[in-house]
N, C-alpha and C positions, 0 to 999 in steps of 0.2 A: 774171775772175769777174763785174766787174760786164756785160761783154758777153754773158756765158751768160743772168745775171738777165735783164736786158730782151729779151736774144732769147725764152726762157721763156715771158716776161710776155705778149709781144705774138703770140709763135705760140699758146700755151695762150689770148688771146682770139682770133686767127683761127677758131681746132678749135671754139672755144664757139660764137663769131658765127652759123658755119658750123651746128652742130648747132643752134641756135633756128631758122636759115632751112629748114634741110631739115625738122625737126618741126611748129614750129608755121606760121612762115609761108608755107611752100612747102606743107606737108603730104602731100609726099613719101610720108609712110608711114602713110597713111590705108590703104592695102591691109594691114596689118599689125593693124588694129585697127575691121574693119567692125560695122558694126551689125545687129542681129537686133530684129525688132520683138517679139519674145517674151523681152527679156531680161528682163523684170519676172519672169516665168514662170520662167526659168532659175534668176536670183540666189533668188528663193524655196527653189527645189527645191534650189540647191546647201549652202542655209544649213541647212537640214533637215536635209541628208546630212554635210556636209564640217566635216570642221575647218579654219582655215587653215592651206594648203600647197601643195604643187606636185602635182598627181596626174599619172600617165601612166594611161590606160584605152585596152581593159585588159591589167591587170595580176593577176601571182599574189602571196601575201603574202610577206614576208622567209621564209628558210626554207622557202621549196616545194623540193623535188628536183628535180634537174635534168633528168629524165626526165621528170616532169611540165610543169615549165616549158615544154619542149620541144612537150612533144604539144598545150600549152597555147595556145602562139604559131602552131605547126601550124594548129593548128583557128579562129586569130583573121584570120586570111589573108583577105584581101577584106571583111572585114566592119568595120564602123566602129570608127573610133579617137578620142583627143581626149586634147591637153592643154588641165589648167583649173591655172591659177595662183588658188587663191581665198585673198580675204582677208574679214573680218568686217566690216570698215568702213574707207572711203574716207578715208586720210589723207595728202591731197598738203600737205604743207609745201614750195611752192612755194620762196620766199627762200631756206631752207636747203638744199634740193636740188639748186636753180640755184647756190650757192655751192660745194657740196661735187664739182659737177660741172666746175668753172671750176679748181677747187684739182687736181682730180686731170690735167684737164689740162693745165695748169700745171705738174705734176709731170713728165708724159710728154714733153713738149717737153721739160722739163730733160736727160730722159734720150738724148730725141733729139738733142740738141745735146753732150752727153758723145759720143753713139757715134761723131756727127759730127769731135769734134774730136779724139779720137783715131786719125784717118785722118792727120793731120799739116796738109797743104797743101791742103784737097779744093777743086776746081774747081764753078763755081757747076753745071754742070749736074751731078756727081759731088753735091754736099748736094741737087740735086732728087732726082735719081735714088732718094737712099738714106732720104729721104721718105716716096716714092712709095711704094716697096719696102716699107719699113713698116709704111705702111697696106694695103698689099695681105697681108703677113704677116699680118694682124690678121683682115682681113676674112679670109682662104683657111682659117687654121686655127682663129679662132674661128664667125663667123657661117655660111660656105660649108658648113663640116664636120656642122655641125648641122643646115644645111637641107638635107645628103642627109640625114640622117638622120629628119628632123621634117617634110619636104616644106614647109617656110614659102618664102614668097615673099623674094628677098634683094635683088633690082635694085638697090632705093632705098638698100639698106648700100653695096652696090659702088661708084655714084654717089657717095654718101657719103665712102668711103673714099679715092676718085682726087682729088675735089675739096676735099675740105679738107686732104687731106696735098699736093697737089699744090700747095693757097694756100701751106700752110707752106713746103715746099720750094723755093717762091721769096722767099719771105721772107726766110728761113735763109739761102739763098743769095746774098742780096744783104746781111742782116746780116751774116753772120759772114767774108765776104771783104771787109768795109769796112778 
């Protein structure tokens, strides 16, 4: 047990390390989050219009028929789209954020190293491999799947995902055949 804690500990801070380098000091995912010199203009007009929430535009209300829905999407074809995530006011709780994102990864390494060691004997590149695989699981069916859908840019997830699972996996690999 106490091998799983520290493998955990120390893969759950690889994943973090990893995600501050790729966020804030690489900035990696500045394509993700460009600037518009008219945002003063935008957050105005959105605060006017929106409550906070997730909008898809556009959209029909709950409850359209689905024959209209249809002819609805029919006729939005080529024509502009957008999602707005809006909120009322900017509150990054930094400290708490950064912690509750270190805990959940911390979590998921636990998990990784359960699925790991219920393989029995695994060979170090066997814990890389099923790392890897992991993260590639993650990125294909959560972020890949939404950006057919949503046309976002993903590179810097993929990136993301081979490199810090791929740290872990050697980590793992060399931890937990100690």
């Amino acid at each position: 047990m106490k091998k799983q804690i520290i493998g955990a500990i120390v893969a759950g801070l690889i994943l973090f390390i990893w995600q501050f380098l790729s966020w804030a000091l690489l900035d990696m995912h500045r394509n993700m989050q460009d600037y518009t010199p008219k945002q003063d203009e935008i957050l105005k007009n959105l605060g006017e219009n929106l409550e906070e929430g997730f909008y898809y535009l556009p959209t029909t209300p709950d409850g359209t028929p689905a024959a209209e829905n249809e002819k609805f999407y029919e006729e939005s074809i080529g024509k502009p789209w957008a999602q707005i995530y809006y909120h009322k006011a900017l509150n990054s709780n930094m400290p708490v954020n950064m912690a509750r994102g270190l805990i959940v990864d911390i979590i998921a390494m636990y998990l990784l190293i359960w699925v790991i060691l219920k393989m029995g004997n695994p060979s170090f590149t066997t814990i890389l491999s099923c790392s890897l695989f992991i993260g590639l699981i993650g990125y294909t069916t959560g972020i890949y799947v939404n950006s057919i859908w949503f046309q976002t840019k993903v590179l810097s997830d993929l990136i993301d995902s081979v490199t810090s699972y791929g740290l872990v996996g050697l980590w793992l690999g060399w931890w937990l055949r100690r």
